[in-house]
N, C-alpha and C positions, 0 to 999 in steps of 0.2 A: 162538635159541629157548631156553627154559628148560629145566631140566634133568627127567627123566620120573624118576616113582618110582611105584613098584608097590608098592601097600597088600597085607598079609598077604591078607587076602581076596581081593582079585586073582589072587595066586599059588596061590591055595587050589584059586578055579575056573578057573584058566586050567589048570593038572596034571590039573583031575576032567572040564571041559567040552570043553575045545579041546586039549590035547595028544595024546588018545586018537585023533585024528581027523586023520590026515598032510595032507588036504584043507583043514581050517578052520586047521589049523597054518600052510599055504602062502598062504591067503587072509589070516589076520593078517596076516603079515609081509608081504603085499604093501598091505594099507590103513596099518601102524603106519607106514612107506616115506613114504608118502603125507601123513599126519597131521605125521610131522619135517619135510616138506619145506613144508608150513602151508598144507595144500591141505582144504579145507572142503565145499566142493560136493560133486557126486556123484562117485565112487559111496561118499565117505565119509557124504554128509548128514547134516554136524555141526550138532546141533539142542538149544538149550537145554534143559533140565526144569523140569516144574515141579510140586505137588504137595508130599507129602515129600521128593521132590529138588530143591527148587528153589535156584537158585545150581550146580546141579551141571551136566554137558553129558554126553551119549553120542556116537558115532558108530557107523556100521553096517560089521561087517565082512562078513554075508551080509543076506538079505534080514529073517531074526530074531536071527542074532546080534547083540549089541552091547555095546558098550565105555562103560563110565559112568564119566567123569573129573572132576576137578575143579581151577580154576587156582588154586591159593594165592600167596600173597603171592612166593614164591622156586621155587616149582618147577610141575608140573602133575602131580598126583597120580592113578595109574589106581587105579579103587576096584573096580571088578568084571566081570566079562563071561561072558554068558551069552545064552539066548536072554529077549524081550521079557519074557517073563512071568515068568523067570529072575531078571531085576534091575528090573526094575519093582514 
């Protein structure tokens, strides 16, 4: 698998959205688990965008969280995560 990199903004809302929260901390790291080992279906339900995101993918770490990433050429860059209405 390629190598993951966390966009500034990522790290921005991951500190303000999800570290606050020991639950959604625990439930990342049991989908990002998931995502390394290149598992796509549920309960990740890795699902293109499209829109002003288009080219870009999410995955779900709860039922509104989620993970907006994107594959580039050398690596797969996480760009942000929050809920639905959050990064959408």
């Amino acid at each position: 698998m390629r190598r993951i990199v966390f966009h500034k903004s990522f790290d921005k809302h991951y500190v303000k959205r999800i570290k606050p929260q020991p639950k959604l901390v625990k439930q990342f790291e049991e989908r990002y688990a998931l995502f390394l080992a290149g598992e796509l279906g549920y309960p990740l339900d890795d699902h293109p965008l499209w829109g002003k995101l288009a080219g870009k993918r999410a995955f779900s770490i709860t039922s509104d969280i989620r993970v907006v990433y994107e594959n580039q050429e050398d690596v797969i860059a996480f760009l942000d995560v929050g809920t639905h209405n959050q990064v959408y």
